[in-house]
N, C-alpha and C positions, 0 to 999 in steps of 0.2 A: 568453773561455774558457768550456766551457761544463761544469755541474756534471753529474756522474755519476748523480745522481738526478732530475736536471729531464730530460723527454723534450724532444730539437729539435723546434724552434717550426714545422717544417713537417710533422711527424708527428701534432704538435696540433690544425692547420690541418684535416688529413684526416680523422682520427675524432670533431672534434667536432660538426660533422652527424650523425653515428652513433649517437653518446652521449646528442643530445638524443633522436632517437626512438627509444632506449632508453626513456631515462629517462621518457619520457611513454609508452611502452606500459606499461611497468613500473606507473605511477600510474592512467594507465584499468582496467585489471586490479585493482587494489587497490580502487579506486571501485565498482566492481561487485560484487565480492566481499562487501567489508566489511559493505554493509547486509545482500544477500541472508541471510549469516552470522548478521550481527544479528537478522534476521526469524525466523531456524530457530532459534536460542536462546531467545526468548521460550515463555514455558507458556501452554501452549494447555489451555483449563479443559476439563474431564469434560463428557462429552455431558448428565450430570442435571445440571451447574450450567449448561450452556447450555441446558435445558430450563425449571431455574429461573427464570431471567433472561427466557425470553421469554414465562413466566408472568406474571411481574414488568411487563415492558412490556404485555403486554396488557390486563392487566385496574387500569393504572395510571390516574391522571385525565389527559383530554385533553391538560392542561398539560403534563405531566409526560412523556408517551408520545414526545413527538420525540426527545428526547435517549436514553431506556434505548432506544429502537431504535436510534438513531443507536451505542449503548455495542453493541448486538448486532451488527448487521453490521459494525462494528470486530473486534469476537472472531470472527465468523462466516468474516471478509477471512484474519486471520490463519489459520484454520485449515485455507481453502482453499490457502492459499501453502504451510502445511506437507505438506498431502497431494499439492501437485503437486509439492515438491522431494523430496517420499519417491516418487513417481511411481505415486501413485493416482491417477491423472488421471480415472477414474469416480467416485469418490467427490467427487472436488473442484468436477466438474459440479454434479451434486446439490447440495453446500453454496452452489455462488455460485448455484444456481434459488434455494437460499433467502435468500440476499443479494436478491437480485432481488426477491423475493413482500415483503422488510421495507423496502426502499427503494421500495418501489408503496404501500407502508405510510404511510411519512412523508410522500409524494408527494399524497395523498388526502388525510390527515387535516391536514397541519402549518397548524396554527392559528397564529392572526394572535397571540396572547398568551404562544406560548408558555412558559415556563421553560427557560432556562439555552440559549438558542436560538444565543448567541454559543459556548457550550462545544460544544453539536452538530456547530456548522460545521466551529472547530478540529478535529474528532474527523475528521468527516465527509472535510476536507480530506486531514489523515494519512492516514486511511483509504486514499482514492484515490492516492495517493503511494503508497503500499506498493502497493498494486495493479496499478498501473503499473508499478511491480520488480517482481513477479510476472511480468507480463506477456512479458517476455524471457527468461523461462525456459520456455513451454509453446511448440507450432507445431501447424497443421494445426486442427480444428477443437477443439480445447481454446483455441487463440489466437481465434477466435472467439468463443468462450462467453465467455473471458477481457475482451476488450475490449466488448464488449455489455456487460457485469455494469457495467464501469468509464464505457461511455455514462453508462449509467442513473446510478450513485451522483456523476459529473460534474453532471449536471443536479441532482437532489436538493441535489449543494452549493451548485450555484448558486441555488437557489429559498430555504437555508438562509441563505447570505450576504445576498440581498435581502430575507430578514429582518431580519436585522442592521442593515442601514443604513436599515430602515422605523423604527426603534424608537430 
């Protein structure tokens, strides 16, 4: 006999292929969302504190100079991802030129002793990871500008990482 609340077992049968790619668009969507979200949430500092900071790095000692660049194009990353999901996409240009001219930065200078060269990378890593979710939000030549910026800070991390395991 069969209960008034339990559906027959052959109507189960039929919608539970259905259900699953439900239930897995439903979660792709949510996956993609939730960071994007996360990313536009964050504060993104004032043009003088990011003016300060790259005072800061510049005129820091050699040591010290990998990582406050590595903390810039961090906040620099962020602020392009918020200008392209406000859909400044010219402004956003211009900021990732300047990702680009600090990670040419690191790329040149990054000394064999640095300081805090392990914290760099982590950063450096995130960094690119955000960027790459960035990345699926822009098309056309903003996705170009987009993946170039993310070439460049790839390689940086990797030149950061093979610090790492020199030391």
């Amino acid at each position: 006999m069969s209960s008034p609340l339990r559906p027959p077992a052959r109507l189960t049968q039929l919608f539970s292929p259905m259900l699953h790619l439900a239930c897995l668009g439903i979660l792709s969507t949510l996956c993609i969302a939730i960071p994007a979200r996360a990313a536009a949430d964050e504060v993104i500092p004032s043009p003088d504190v990011l003016a300060q900071l790259e005072l800061r790095a510049s005129q820091a000692n050699p040591r010290e100079q990998c990582f406050l660049y590595t903390q810039l194009i961090h906040t620099m990353t962020q602020k392009a991802g918020r200008e392209i999901a406000d859909g400044d996409t010219e402004q956003a240009a211009h900021t990732l030129t300047q990702v680009n001219h600090y990670a040419h930065l690191i790329h040149v200078n990054l000394a064999h002793d640095a300081k805090r060269i392990k914290d760099a990378e982590q950063l450096m890593h995130n960094t690119t990871y955000r960027l790459a979710q960035v990345l699926h939000l822009v098309s056309g030549q903003d996705k170009a500008t987009v993946q170039d910026t993310l070439k460049q800070l790839d390689q940086v991390n990797d030149e950061l990482l093979a610090q790492v395991f020199t030391h």
